[in-house]
C-alpha positions, 0 to 999 in steps of 0.5 A: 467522557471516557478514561482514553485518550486519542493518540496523536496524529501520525503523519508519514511522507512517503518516497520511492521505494527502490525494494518495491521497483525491484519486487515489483521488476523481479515478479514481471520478468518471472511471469513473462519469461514463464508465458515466454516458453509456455507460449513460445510458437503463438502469436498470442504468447508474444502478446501476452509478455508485451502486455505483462511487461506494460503493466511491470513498468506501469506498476513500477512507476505508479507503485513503487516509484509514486510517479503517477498522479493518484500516487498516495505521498503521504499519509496522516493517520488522524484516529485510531482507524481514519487517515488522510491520504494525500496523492501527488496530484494533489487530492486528498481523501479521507479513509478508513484504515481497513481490517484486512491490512497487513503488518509485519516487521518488513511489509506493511500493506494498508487497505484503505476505504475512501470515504463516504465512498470510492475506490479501495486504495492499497499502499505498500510500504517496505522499509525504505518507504519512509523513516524507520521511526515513522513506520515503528510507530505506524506498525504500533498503531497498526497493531493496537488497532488491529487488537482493539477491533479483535477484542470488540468482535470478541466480546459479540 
């Protein structure tokens, strides 16, 4: 038996971010207006800002205001790279906490690897998408996380 101790579970329920609808909002309306005048005497043009701005507000809705049913609501960190991600339509998949995950005191954008196997998951958390606390102590685990794969590729 080793000297370590496994860290409890972290469980993080998540709510709608209002900063990440208007992110989110901000960066469609951008693009669109920027294809509006790149494109502004072709029928393609027009088509291609209705086309960005059906994906603004589907992103929006799914992403920033976890309206759709594959929203991830919650999260349980189970060990040091596993969690539970729990969606609104009720499944839950089992994931491995990928190492290209970003952590910044402001953003926290998690790369999750359903397993045995699925499709990558990407939750992006801003600071109203949980308690603060929560999400200190997520940042944390993060970082040790991400220190201890650094220190095990270090010594290959």
């Amino acid at each position: 038996m080793s000297g370590q101790r496994t860290p409890p579970r972290l469980r993080l329920a998540l709510k709608p971010s209002r900063l990440l609808a208007g992110l989110l909002a901000t960066a469609h309306v951008g693009a669109a207006v920027a294809l509006g005048v790149a494109l502004a005497d072709r029928l393609g043009g027009a088509l291609a800002v209705l086309l960005l701005a059906g994906h603004g507000a589907w992103a929006v809705y799914r992403h920033a205001l976890l309206c759709g049913q594959r929203a991830v609501v919650w999260l349980e960190v189970t060990d040091e790279d596993t969690c539970v991600a729990g969606e609104r339509g009720g499944t839950m998949r089992t994931c491995r906490i990928d190492a290209d995950s970003y952590v910044t005191p402001a953003l926290i954008v998690l790369q999750l690897a359903p397993l045995p196997r699925g499709r990558r998951i990407c939750v992006v958390l801003l600071p109203d998408s949980s308690s603060a606390q929560a999400l200190r102590r997520l940042r944390g685990r993060l970082r040790l996380m991400n220190a201890g794969r650094a220190d095990a590729d270090a010594s290959l």
